[in-house]
N, C-alpha and C positions, 0 to 999 in steps of 0.2 A: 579369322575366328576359328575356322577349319581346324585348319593348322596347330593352334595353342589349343585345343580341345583335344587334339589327337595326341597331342606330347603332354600333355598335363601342364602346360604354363600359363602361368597367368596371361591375358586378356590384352590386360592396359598396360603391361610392359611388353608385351608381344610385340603391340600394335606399335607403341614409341620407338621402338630398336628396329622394324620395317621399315617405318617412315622415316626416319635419319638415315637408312643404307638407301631407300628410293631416293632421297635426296641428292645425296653421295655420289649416286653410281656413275655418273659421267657419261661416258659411253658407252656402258655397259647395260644388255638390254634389260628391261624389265623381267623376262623371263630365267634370265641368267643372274638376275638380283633375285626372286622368289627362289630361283636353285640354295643359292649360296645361304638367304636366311635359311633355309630348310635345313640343309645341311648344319650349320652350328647350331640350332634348335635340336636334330635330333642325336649329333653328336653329344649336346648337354646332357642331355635326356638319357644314353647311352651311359655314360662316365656317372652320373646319378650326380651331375654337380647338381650344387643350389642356384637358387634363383639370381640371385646376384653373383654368382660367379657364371654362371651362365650369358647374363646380361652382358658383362666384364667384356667376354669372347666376343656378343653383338657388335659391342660399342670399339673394338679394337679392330674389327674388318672395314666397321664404317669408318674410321680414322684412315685405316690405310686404304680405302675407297676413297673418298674425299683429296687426299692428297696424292694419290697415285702412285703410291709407292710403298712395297712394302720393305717395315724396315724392323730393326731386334726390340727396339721401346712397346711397341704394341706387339710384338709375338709371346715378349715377357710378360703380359696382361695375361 
């Protein structure tokens, strides 16, 4: 909540795209999963993307979270 208060994002898409990279992360610690949201949150926030292109970048680290691999399909998201 911090967090999406401090970046000006919304709330309940904040919270959706944490919990799919929490789920996601594998081996990757919780503390190193709250880095990496943070970072494309305030890289969004940064570049002045929208909200949904913002999410876009969420939903493509947790893809290649998830599958361990990063690959060009979700870099070109």
């Amino acid at each position: 909540r911090k967090e999406a208060y401090r970046l000006g994002l919304g709330l309940k898409e904040s919270a959706k795209g944490f919990a799919k990279m929490n789920a996601a992360r594998g081996d990757m610690s919780l503390e190193d999963t709250k880095k990496a949201f943070t970072g494309i949150a305030e890289m969004s926030t940064l570049l002045g993307l929208s909200s949904e292109e913002g999410s876009r970048a969420i939903n493509a680290l947790q893809q290649m979270m998830s599958k361990g691999v990063v690959s060009a399909e979700e870099l070109s998201h």
